[in-house]
N, C-alpha and C positions, 0 to 999 in steps of 0.2 A: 419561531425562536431561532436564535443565531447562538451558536458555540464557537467559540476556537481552541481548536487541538491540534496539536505539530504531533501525529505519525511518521514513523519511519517504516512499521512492522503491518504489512496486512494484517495477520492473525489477530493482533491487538485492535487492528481496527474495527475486523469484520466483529469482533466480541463488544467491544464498545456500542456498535450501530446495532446490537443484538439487543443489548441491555436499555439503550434509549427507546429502541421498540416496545419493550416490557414495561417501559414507564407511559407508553402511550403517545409516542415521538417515531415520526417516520421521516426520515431521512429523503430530502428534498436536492439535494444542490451542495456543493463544494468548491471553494474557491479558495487556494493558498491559504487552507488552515482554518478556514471558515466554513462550518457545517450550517445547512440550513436544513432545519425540520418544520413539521408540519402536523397537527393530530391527527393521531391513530386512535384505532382501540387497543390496548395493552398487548405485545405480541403477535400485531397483525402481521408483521412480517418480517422476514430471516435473510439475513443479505451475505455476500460473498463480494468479492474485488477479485477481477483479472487484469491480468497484466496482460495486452495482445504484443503481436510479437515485432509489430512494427506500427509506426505512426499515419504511411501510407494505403494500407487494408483498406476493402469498400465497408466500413465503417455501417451503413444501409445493411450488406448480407448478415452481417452479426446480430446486429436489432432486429434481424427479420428470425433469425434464427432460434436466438433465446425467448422472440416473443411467441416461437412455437411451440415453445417448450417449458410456455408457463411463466419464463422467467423474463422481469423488465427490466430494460435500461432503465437506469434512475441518471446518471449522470456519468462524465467521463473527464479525466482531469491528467492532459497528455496522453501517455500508453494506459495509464490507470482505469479502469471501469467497473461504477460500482453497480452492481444488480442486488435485487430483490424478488425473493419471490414468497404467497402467504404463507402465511404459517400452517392454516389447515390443510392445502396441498401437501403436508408432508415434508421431510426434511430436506434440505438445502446444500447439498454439497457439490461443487464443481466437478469436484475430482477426487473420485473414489479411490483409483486404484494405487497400490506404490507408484509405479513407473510414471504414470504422470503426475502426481505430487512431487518426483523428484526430477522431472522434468519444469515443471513449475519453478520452483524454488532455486532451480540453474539457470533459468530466463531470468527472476528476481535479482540473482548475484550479476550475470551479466549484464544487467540495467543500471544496476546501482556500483559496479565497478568504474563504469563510465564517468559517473555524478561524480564519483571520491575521487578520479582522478583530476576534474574540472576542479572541487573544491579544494585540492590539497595545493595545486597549481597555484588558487587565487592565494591561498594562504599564505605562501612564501613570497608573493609578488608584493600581502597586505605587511608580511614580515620586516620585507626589506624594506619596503618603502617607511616603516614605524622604527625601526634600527635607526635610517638614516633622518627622520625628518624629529624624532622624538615626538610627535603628535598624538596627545593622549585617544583622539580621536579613531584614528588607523588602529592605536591600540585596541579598541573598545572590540573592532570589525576583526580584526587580527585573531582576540580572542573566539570572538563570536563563528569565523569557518574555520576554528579549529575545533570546536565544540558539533559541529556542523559534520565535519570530516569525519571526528572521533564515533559520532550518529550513528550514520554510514556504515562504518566499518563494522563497528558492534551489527547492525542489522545482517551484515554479510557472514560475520563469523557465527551469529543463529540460524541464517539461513542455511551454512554450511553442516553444522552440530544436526539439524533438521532433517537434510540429509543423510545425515549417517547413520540416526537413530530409522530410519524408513529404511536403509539399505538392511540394518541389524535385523529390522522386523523380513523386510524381504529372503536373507538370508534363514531366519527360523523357520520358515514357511517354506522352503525347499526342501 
């Protein structure tokens, strides 16, 4: 079975690939918005997405690593990488502790500050070019990375709220 879904927000996605699990759909492949699943048995398996911290990494030691540890590469889509691991192993969480959830979620804004500035670039280049040419067209695309950009940004400012509500918990906890 083929899906498409436009994510911007890990969390929402790794709960998505949770629930299609539950339905008896095991997440195979991804491509620009394109999920591919496969049968499962209901729940057979619990995924997470990392972001690594660069594009160049030996890409081999990480698959060697998580495959030690129970956990499989399913797929990787850029710096994205989505894992899986079963369900009766017990629960699935990358990242336990504050410090690295919010180290996490600083790598995320970082990544995705890059994208907003690439998209917000084309946005004014699709602007001006739709000012000057009146092309309903350019407008359509005009609209479309500013919706794009607007995405973006909302992801950053939950990632940042994220954040703070983990610093707030870190703080009680001292």
């Amino acid at each position: 079975m083929i899906k498409f879904k436009l994510y911007y927000d890990k969390d929402d996605e790794e709960v998505w690939l949770r629930e299609m699990s539950l339905k008896g759909w095991a997440f195979k492949k991804f491509f620009m918005g394109f999920y591919t699943f496969e049968p499962c048995e209901p729940g057979e398996y619990n995924y997470q997405i990392d972001l690594l911290d660069n594009w160049n990494g030996n890409k081999f030691d990480y698959a060697s690593f998580m495959d030690g540890v129970g956990v499989e590469v399913v797929d990787q889509w850029w710096r994205w990488v989505y894992l899986r691991k079963k369900a009766v192993d017990g629960p699935f969480e990358m990242y336990t502790d504050v410090e690295s959830k919010i180290d996490l979620y600083r790598k995320i804004i970082n990544f995705l500050k890059i994208a907003l500035v690439i998209e917000v670039i084309c946005f004014f280049i699709e602007l001006t070019a739709t000012i000057q040419t009146g092309n309903l067209v350019l407008g359509i695309f005009t609209v479309l990375l500013g919706a794009i950009s607007f995405a973006i940004l909302k992801v950053i400012w939950k990632c940042k709220w994220k954040i703070k509500q983990l610093q707030n918990i870190e703080r009680s906890n001292q």
